[in-house]
Backbone as CSV, one residue per row, in Angstrom:
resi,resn,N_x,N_y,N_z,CA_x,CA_y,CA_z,C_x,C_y,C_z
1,UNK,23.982,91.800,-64.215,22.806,92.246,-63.467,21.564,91.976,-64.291
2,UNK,20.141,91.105,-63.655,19.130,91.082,-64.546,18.534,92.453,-64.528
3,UNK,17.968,91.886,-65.625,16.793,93.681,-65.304,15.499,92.974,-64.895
4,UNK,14.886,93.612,-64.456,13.402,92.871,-63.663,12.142,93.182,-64.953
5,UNK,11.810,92.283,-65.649,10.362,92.615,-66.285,9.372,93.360,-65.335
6,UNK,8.666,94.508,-66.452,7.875,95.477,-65.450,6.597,94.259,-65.539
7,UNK,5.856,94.524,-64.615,4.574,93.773,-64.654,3.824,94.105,-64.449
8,UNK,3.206,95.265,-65.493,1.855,95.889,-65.072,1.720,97.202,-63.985
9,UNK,0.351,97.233,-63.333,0.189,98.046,-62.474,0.097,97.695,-61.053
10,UNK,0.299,96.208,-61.119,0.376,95.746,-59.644,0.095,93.984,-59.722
11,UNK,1.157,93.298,-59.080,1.145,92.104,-58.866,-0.512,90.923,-58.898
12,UNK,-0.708,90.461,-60.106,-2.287,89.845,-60.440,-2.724,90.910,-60.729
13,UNK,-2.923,91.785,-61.041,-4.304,93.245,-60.950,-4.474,92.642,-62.622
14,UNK,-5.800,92.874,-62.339,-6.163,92.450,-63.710,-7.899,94.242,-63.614
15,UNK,-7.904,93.737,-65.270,-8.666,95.066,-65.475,-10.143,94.253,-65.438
16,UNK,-11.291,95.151,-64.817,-12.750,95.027,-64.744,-13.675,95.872,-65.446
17,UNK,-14.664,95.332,-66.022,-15.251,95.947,-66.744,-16.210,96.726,-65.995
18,UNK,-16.232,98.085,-66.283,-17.433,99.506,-66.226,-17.658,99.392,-67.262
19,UNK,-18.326,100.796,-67.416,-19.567,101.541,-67.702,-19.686,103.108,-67.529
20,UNK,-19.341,103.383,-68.646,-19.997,105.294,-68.758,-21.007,105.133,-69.036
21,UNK,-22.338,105.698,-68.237,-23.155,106.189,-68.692,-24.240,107.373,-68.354
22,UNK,-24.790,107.696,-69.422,-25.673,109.054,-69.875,-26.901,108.356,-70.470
23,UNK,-27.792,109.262,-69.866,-27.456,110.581,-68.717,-26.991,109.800,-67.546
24,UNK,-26.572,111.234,-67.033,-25.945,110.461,-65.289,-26.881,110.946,-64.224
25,UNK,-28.020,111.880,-64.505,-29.475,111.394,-63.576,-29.714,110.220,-63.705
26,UNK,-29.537,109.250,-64.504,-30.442,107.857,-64.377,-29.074,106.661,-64.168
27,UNK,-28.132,107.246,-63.748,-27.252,106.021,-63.221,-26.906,105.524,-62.205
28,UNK,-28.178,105.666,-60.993,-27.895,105.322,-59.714,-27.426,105.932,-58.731
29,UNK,-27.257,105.338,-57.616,-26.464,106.025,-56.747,-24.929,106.672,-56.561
30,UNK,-24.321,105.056,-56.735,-22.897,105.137,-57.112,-22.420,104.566,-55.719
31,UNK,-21.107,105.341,-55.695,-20.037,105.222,-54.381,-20.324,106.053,-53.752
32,UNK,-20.951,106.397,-52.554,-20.377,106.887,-51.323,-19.308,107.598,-50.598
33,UNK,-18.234,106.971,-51.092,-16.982,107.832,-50.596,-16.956,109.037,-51.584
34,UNK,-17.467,108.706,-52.718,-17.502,109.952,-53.832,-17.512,111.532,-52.977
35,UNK,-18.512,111.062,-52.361,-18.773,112.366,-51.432,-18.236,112.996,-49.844
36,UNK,-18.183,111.362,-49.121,-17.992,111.002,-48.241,-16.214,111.364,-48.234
37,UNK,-15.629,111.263,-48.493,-14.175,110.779,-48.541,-13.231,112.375,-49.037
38,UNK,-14.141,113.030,-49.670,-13.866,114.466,-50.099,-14.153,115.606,-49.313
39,UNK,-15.236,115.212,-48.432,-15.672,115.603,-47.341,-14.424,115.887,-46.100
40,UNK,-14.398,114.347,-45.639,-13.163,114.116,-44.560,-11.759,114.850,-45.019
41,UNK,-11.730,114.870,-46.028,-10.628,115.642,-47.012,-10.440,117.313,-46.484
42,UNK,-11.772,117.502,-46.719,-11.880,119.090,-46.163,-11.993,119.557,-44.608
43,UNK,-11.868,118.277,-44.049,-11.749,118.397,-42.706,-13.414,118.232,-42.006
44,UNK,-13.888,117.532,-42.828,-15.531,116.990,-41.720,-14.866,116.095,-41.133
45,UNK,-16.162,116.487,-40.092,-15.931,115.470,-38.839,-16.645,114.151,-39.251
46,UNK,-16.629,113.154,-38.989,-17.375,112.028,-39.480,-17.837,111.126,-37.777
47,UNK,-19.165,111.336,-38.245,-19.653,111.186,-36.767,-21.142,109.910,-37.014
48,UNK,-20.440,109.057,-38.109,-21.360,108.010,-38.463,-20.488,106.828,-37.410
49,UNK,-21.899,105.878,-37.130,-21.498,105.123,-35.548,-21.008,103.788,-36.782
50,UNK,-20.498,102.740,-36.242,-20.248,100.881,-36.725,-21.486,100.399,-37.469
51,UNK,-21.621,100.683,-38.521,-22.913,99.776,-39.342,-24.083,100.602,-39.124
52,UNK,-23.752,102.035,-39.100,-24.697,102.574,-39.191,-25.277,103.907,-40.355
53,UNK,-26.068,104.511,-40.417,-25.852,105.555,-41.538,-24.948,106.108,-41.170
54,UNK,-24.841,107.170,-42.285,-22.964,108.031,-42.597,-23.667,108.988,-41.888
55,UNK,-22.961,109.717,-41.240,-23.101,111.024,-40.765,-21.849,112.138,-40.790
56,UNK,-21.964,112.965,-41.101,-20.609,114.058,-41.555,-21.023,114.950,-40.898
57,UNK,-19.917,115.895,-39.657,-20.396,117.715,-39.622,-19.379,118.158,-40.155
58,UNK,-19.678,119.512,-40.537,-18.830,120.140,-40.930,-18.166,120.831,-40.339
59,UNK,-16.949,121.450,-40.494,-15.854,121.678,-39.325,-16.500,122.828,-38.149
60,UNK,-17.457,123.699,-38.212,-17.785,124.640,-37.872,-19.235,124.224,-36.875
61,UNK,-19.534,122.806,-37.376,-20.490,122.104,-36.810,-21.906,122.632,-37.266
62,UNK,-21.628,123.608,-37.906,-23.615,124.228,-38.517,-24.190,123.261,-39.549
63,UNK,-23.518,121.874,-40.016,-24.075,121.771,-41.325,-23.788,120.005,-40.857
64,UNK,-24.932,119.361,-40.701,-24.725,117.701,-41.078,-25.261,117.033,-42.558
65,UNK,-24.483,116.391,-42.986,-24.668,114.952,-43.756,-25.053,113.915,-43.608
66,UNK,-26.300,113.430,-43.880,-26.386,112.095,-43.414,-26.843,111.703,-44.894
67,UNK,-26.154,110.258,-44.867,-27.349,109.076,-45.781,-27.478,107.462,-44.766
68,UNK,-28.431,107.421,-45.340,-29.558,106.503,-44.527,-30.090,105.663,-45.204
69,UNK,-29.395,104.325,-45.441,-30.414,103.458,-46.454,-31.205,102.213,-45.722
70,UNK,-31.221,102.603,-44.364,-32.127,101.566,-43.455,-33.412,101.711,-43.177
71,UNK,-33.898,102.863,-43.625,-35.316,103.952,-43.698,-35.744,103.750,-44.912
72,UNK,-37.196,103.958,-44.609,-37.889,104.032,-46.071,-38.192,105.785,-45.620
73,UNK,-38.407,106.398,-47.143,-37.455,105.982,-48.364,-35.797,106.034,-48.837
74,UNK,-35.736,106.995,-47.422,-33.639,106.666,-47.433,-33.515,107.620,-48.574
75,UNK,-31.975,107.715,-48.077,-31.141,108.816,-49.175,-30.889,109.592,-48.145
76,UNK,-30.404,111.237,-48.767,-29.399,112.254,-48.162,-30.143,112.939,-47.651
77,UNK,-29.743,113.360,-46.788,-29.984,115.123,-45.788,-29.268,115.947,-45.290
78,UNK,-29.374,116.945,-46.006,-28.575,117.887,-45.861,-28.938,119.115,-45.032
79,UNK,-28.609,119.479,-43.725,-29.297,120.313,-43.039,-28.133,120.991,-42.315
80,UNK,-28.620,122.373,-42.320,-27.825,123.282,-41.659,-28.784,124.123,-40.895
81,UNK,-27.825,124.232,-39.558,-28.538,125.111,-38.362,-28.383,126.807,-38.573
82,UNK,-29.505,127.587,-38.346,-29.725,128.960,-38.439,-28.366,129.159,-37.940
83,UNK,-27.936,130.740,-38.058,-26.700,131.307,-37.926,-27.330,132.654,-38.406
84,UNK,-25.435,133.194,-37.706,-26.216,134.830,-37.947,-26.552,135.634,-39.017
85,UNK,-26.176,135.048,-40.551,-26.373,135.477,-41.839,-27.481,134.238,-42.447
86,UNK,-27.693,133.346,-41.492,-28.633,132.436,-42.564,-29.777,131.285,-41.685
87,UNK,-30.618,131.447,-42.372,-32.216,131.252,-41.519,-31.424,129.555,-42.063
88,UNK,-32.404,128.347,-41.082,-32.413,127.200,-41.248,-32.460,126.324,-42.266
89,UNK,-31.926,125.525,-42.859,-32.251,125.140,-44.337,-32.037,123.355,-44.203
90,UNK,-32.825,122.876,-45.241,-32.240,121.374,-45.353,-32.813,121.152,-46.552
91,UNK,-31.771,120.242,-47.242,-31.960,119.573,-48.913,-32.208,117.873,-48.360
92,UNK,-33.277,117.200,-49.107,-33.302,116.092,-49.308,-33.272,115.712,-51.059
93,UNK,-32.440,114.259,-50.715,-32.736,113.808,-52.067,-32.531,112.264,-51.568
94,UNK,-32.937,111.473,-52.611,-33.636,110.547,-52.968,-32.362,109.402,-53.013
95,UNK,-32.227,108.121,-52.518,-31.270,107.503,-52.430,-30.221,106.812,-53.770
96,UNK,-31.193,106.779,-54.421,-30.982,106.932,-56.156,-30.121,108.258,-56.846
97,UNK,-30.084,109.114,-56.055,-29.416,110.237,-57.142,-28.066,110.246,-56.841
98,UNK,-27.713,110.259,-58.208,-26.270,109.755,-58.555,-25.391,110.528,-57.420
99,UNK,-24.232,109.617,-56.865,-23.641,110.768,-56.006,-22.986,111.553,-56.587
100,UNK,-22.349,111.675,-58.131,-22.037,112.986,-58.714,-22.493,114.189,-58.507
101,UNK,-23.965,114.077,-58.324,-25.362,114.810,-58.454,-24.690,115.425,-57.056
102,UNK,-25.000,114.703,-56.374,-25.063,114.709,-55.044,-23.303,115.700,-54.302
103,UNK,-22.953,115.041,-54.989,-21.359,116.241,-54.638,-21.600,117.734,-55.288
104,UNK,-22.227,117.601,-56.204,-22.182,119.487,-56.738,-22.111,120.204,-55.951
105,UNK,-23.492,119.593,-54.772,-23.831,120.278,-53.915,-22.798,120.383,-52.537
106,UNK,-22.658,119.240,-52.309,-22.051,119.145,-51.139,-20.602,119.634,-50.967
107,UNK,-19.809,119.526,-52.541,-18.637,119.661,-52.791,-18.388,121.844,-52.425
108,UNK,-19.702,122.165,-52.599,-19.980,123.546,-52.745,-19.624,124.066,-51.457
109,UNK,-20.353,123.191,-50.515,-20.287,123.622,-49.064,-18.968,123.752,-48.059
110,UNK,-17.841,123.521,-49.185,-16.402,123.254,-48.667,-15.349,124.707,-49.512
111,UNK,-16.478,125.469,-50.292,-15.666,126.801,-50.731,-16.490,127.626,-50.448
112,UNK,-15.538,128.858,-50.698,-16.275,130.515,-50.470,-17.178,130.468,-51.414
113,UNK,-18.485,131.095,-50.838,-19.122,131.546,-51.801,-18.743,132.759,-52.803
114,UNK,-18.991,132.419,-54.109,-18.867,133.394,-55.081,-19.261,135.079,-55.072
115,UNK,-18.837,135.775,-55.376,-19.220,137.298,-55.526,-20.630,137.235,-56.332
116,UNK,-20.622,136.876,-57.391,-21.610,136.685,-58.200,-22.856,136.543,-57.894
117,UNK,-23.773,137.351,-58.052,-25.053,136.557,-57.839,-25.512,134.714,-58.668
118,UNK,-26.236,133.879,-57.558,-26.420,133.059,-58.269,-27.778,133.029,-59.248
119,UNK,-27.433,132.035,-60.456,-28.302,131.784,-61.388,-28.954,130.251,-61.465
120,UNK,-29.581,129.868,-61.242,-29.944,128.347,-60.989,-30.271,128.031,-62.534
121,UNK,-30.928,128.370,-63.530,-31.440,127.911,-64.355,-30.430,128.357,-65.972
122,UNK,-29.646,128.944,-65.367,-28.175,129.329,-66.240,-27.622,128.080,-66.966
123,UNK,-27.545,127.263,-66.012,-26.672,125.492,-66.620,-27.600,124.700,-66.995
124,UNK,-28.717,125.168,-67.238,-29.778,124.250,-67.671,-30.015,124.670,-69.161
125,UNK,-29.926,125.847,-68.947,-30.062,126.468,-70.199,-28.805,126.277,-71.332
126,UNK,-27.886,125.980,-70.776,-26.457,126.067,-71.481,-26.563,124.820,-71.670
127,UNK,-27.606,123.393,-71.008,-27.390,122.416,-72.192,-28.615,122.098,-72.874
128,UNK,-29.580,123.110,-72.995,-30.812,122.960,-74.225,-32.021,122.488,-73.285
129,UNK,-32.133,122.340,-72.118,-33.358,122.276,-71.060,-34.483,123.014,-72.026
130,UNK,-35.826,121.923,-71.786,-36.651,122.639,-71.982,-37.520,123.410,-71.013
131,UNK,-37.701,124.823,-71.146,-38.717,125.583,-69.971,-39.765,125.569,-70.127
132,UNK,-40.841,125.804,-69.324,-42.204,126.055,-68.735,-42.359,126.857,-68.037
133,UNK,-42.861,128.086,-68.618,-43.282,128.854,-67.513,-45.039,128.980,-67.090
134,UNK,-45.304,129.070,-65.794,-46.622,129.090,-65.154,-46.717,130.628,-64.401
135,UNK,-48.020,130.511,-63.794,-48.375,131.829,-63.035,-47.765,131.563,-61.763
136,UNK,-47.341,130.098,-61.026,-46.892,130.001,-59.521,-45.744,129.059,-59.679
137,UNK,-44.860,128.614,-60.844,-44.371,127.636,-60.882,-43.124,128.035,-62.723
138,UNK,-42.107,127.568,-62.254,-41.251,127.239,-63.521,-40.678,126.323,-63.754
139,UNK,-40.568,125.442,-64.659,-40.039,123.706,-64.536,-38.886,124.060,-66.092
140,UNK,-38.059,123.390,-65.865,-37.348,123.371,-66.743,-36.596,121.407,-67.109
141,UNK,-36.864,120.860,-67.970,-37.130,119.614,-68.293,-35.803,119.360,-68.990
142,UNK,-35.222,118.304,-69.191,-33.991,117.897,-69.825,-34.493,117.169,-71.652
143,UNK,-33.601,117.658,-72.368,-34.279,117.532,-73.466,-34.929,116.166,-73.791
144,UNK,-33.927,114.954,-73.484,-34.893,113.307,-73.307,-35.520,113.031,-72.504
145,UNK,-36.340,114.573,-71.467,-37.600,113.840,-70.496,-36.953,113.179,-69.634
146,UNK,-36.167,113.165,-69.592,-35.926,112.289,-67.734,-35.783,112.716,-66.641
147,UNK,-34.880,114.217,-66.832,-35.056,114.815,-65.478,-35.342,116.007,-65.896
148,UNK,-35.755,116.545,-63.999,-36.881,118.153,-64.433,-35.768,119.187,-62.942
149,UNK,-36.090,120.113,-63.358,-36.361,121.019,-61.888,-37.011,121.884,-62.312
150,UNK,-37.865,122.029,-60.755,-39.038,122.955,-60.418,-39.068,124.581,-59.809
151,UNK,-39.571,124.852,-59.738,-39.828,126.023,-58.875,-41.253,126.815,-59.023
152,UNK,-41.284,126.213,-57.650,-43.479,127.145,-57.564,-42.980,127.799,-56.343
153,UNK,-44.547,128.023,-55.979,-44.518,128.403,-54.527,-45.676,127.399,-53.669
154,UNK,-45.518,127.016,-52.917,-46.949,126.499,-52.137,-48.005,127.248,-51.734
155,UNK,-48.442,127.013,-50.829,-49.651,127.352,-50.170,-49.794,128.838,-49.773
156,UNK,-48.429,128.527,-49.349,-48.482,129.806,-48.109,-47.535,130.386,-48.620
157,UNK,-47.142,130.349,-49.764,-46.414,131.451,-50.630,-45.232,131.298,-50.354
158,UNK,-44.466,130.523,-49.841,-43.056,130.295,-49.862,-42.182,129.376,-51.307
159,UNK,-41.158,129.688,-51.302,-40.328,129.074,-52.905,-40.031,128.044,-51.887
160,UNK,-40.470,127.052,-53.291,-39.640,125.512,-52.960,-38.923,125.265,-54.590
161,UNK,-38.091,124.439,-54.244,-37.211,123.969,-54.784,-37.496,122.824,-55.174
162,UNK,-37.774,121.598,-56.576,-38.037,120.233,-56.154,-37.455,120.102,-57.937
163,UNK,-36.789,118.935,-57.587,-35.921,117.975,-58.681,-35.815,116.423,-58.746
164,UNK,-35.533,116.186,-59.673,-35.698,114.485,-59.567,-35.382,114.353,-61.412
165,UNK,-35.325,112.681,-61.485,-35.417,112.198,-63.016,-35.586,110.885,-62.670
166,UNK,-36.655,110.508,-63.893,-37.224,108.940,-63.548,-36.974,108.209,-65.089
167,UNK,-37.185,106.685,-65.672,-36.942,106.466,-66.318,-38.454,106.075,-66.781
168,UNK,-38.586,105.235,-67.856,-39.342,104.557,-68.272,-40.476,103.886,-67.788
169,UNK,-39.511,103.149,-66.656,-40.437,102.622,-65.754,-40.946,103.038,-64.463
170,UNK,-40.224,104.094,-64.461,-41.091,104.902,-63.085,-40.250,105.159,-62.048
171,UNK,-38.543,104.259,-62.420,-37.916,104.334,-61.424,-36.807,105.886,-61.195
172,UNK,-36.533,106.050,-60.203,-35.733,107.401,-60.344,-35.424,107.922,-58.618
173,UNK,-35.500,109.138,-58.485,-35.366,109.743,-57.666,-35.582,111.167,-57.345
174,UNK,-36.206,111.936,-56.746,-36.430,113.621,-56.505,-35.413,113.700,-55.057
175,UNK,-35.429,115.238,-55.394,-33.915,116.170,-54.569,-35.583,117.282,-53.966
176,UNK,-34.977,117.634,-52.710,-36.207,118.693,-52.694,-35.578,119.618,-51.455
177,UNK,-35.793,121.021,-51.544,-35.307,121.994,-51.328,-35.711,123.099,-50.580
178,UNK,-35.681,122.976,-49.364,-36.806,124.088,-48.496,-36.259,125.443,-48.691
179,UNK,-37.338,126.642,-48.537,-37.390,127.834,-49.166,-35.659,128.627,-48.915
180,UNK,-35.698,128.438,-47.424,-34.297,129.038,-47.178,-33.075,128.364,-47.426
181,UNK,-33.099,127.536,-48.267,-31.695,127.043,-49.298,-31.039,127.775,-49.555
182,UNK,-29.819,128.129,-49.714,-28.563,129.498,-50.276,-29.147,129.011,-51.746
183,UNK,-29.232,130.297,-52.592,-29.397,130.178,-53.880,-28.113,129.658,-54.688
184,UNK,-26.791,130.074,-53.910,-25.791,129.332,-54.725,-25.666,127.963,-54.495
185,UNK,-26.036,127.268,-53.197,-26.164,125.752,-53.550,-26.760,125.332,-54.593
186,UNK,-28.375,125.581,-54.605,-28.980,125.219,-55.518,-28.547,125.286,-57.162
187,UNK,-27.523,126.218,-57.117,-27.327,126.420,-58.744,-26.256,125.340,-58.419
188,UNK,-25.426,124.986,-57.780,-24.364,124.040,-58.057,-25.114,122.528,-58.214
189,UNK,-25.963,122.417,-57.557,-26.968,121.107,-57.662,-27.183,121.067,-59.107
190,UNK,-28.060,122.277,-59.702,-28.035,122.095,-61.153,-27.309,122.178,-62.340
191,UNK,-25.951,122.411,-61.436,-24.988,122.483,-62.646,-24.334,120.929,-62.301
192,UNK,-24.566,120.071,-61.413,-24.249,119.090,-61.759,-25.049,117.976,-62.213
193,UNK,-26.380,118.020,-62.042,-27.372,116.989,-62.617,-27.578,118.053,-64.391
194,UNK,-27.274,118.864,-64.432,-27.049,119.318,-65.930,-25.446,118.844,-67.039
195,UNK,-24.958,118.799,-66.285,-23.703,118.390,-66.890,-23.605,116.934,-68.030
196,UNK,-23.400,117.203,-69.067,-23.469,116.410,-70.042,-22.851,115.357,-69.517
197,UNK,-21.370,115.154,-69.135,-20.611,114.684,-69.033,-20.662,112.976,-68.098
198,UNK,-20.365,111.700,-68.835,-20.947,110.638,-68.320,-20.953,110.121,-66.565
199,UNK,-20.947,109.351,-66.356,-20.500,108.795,-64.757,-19.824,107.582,-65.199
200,UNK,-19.471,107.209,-64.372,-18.798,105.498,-64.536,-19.932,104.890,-63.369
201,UNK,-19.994,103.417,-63.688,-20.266,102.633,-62.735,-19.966,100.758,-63.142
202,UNK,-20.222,100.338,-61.954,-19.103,98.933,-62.162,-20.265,97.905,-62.815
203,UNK,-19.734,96.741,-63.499,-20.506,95.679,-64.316,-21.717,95.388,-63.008
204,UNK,-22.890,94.901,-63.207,-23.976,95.166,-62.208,-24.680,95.827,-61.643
205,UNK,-24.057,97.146,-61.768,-24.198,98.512,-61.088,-25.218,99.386,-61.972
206,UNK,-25.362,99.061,-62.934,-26.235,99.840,-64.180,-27.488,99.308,-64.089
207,UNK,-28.180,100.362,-63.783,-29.716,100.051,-64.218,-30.202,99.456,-65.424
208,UNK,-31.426,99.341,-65.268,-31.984,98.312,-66.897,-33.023,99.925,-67.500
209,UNK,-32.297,99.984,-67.987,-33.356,101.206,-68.498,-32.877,101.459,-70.217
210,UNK,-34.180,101.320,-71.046,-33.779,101.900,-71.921,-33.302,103.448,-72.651
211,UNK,-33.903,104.213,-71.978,-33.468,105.755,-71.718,-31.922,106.126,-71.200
212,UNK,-30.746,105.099,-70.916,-29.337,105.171,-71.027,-28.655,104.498,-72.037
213,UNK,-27.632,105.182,-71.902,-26.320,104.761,-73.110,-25.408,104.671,-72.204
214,UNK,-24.512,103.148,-72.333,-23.736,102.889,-72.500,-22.480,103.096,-72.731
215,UNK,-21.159,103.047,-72.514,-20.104,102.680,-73.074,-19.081,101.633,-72.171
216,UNK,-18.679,100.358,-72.709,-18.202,99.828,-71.680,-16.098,100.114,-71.772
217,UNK,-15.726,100.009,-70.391,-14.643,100.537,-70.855,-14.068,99.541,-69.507
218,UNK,-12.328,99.107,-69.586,-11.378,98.489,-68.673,-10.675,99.020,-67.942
219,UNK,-11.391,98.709,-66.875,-9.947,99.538,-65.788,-9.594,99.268,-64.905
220,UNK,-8.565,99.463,-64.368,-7.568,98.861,-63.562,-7.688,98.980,-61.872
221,UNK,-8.017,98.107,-61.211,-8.569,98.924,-59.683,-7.807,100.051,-59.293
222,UNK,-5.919,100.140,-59.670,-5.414,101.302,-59.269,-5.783,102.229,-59.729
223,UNK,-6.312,102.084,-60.590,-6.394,103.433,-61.588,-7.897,104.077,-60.968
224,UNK,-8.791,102.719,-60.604,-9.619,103.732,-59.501,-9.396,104.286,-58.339
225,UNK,-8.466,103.357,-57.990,-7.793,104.149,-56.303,-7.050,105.633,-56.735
226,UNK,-6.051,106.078,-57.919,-5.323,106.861,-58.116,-6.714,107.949,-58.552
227,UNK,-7.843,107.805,-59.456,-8.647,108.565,-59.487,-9.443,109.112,-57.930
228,UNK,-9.728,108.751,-57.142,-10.366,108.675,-56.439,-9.315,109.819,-55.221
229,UNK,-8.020,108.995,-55.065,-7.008,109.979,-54.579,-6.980,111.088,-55.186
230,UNK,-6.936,111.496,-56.086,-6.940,112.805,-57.001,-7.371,113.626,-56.542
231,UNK,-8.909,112.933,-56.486,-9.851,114.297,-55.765,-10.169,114.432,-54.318
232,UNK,-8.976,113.424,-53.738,-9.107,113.766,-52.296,-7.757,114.741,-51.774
233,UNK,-6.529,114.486,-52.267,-5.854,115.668,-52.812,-6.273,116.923,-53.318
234,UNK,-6.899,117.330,-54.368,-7.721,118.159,-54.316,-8.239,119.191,-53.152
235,UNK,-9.272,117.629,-52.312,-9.656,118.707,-51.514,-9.035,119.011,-50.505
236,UNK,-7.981,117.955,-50.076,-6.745,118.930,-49.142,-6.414,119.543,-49.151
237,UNK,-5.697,119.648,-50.556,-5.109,120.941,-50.709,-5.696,122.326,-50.647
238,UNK,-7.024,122.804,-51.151,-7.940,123.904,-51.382,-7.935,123.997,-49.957
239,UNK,-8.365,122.954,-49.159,-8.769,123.602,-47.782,-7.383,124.246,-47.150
240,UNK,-6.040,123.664,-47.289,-4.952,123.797,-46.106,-4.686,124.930,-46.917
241,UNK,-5.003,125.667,-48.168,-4.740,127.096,-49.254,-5.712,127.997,-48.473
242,UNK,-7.137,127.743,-48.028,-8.088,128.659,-47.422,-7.721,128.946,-46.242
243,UNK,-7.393,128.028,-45.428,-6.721,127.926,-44.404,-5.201,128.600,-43.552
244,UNK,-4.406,128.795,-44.668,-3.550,129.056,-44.741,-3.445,130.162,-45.064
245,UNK,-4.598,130.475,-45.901,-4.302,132.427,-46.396,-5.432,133.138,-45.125
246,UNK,-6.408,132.227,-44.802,-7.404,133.065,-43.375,-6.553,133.248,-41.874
247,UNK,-5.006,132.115,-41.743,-4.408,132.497,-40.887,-3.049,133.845,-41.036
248,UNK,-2.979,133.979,-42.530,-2.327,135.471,-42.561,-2.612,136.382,-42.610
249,UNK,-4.613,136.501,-42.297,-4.444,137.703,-42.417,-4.713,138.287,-41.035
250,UNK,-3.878,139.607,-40.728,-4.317,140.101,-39.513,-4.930,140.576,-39.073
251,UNK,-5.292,140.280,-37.714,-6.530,140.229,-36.976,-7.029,142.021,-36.779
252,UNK,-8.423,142.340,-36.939,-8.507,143.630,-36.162,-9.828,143.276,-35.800
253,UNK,-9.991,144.366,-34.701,-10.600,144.295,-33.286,-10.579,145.655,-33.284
254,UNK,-12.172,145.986,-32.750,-12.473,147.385,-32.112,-12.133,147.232,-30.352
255,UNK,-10.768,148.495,-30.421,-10.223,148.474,-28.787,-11.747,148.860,-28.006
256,UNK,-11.778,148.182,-27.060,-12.708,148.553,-26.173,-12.892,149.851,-25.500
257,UNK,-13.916,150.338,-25.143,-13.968,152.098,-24.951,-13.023,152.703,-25.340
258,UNK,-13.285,152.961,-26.839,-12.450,153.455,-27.665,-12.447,155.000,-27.461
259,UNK,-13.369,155.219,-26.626,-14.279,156.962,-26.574,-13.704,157.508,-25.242
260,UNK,-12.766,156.146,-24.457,-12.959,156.818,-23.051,-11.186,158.081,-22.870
261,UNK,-10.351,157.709,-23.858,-9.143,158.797,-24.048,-9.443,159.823,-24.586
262,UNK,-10.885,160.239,-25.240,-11.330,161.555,-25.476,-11.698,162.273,-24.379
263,UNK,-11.515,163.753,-24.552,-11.486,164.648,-23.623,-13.020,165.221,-23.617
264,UNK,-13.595,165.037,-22.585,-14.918,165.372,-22.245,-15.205,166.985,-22.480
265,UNK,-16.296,166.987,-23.164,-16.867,168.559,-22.965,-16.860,169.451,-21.681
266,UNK,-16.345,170.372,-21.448,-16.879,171.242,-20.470,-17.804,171.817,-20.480
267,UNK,-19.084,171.802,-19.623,-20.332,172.451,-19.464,-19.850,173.883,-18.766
């Protein structure tokens, strides 16, 4: 009996050169499915038409996704319809921000919110952000100047939210945040444009900026398909676990005229 030489990770697959790099505010957009594909995972509806922008609802239908790169200036929108615990809200950001960036947030909108009160400026602080404080406004800056988040108030006295990081030459992108945003989105936004931790992107894909670093590294297309599966597993699984424990628990209901088997006063 021969034995078969193993051959690799797949018939021709040969390895392509990436790119880690940091910061990962200034590494582009990225992939799409990053977000997109983790989404459908959790059960969005995907309601983008043939060659057209992406559009995602979410299973409950209060919350769309879109990106749009046929518009000036294009990029994400994130908007959710009033409901009975939460006034109207929508996040924009900028077609440039990394979709890592861009999942913190979105990835958020697919779990329970936390008990915890949120802290937005907590993960900024935990990697050496520099602050500013003002009389209508607090900015907190990344220690190499490239990216910021804000918080003033405008005109009319409402909190806005506004973020972004640009390079050298001016190029970049801002995230911006109308007043009635859930405060725990917003902290997940900044715990992911705070996150030390690099991005990958493919040979071409890297901006020209001197304000990034580098590392080039080989990899195998499966090994991006098997990464990529990972975290779409992931989010199957969490959802069919939420899912699965909200259908055991049992139902209660106030019986209707609950008052009417009580025995009436006699006058």
């Amino acid at each position: 009996m021969k034995r078969k030489q193993w051959q690799g990770w797949g018939p021709g697959e040969q390895a392509e050169q990436h790119y880690l790099v940091q910061p990962r505010a200034l590494a582009g957009g990225g992939d799409l499915r990053h977000v997109s594909e983790f989404l459908r995972a959790c059960g969005w509806q995907d309601k983008s038409k043939r060659n057209g922008p992406l559009v995602l609802d979410s299973p409950d239908r209060t919350i769309r996704i879109g990106y749009n790169p046929y518009m000036l200036p294009g990029g994400w929108t994130i908007h959710s319809k009033a409901t009975a615990h939460q006034d109207e809200w929508t996040v924009s950001l900028g077609r440039q921000t990394p979709v890592e960036i861009v999942a913190g947030l979105t990835d958020a909108l697919t779990r329970p919110r936390s008990a915890h009160a949120p802290n937005v400026w907590a993960p900024l602080q935990e990697q050496h952000w520099k602050t500013d404080r003002g009389d209508e406004h607090f900015i907190a800056t990344s220690p190499d100047g490239a990216a910021w988040m804000q918080f003033h108030h405008d005109r009319s006295g409402q909190a806005i939210w506004w973020s972004g990081a640009q390079d050298e030459q001016g190029n970049g992108w801002t995230a911006s945040f109308t007043a009635s945003t859930p405060m725990h989105l917003v902290q997940a936004f900044s715990e992911a444009l705070a996150s030390p931790d690099p991005v990958m992107r493919p040979r071409g894909r890297v901006p020209h900026s001197t304000r990034i670093r580098t590392t080039s590294v080989s990899v195998l297309p499966s090994q991006l398909s098997a990464w990529q599966q990972a975290r779409v597993h992931a989010g199957r699984a969490a959802t069919w676990a939420r899912n699965s424990w909200a259908a055991s628990q049992p139902r209660t209901t106030t019986r209707p005229h609950a008052s009417a088997g009580r025995p009436r006063a006699r006058r």
